[in-house]
C-alpha positions as CSV (number, residue, x, y, z in Angstrom):
1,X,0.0,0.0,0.0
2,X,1.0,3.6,-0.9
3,X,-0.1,6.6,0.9
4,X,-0.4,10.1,0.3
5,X,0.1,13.1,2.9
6,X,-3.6,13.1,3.5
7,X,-3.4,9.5,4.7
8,X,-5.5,8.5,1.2
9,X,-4.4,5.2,-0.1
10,X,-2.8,5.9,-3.3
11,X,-2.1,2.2,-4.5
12,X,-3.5,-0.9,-2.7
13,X,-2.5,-4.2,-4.5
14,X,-1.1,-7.6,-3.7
15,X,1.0,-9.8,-5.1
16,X,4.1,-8.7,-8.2
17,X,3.8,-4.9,-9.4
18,X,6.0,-3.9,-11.7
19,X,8.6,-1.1,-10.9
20,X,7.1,1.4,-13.3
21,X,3.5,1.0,-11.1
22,X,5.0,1.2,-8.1
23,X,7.3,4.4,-9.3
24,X,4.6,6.4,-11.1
25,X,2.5,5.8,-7.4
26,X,5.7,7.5,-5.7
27,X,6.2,10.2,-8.4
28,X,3.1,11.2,-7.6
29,X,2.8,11.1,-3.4
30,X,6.1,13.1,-4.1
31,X,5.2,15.5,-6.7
32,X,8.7,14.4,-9.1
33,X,9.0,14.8,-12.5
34,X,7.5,11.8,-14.7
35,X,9.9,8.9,-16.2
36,X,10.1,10.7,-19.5
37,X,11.7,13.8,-18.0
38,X,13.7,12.9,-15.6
39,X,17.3,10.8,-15.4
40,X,16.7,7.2,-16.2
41,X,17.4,5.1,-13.3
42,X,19.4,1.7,-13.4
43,X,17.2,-1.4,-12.5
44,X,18.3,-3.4,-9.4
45,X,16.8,-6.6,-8.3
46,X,14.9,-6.6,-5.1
47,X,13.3,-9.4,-3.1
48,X,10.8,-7.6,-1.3
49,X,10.0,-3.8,0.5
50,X,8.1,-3.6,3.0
51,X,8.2,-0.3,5.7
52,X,6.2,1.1,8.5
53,X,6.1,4.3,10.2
54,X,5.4,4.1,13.9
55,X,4.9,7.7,16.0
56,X,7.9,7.6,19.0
């Protein structure tokens, strides 16, 4: 699941996404530049991310 700064869920899926699903989601919680107009970025192989933000 992606999140915006409201707290709205931006992308909710399970299972494989592919990188450019999950970057477009991030571009856009982050307000960046699309694909097309930015550097291209070198593909790495990852197993899995998970994160979670906890208040202190």
């Amino acid at each position: 699941m992606i999140f915006d700064a409201a707290g709205e869920v931006v992308l909710n899926q399970v299972g494989q996404l592919s990188y450019e699903r999950i970057d477009d989601k991030m571009r856009q919680v982050f307000d960046l530049l699309p694909r097309s107009e930015s550097v291209e970025l070198r593909r790495r192989p990852i197993n899995e991310v998970n994160s979670e933000l906890v208040a202190d």
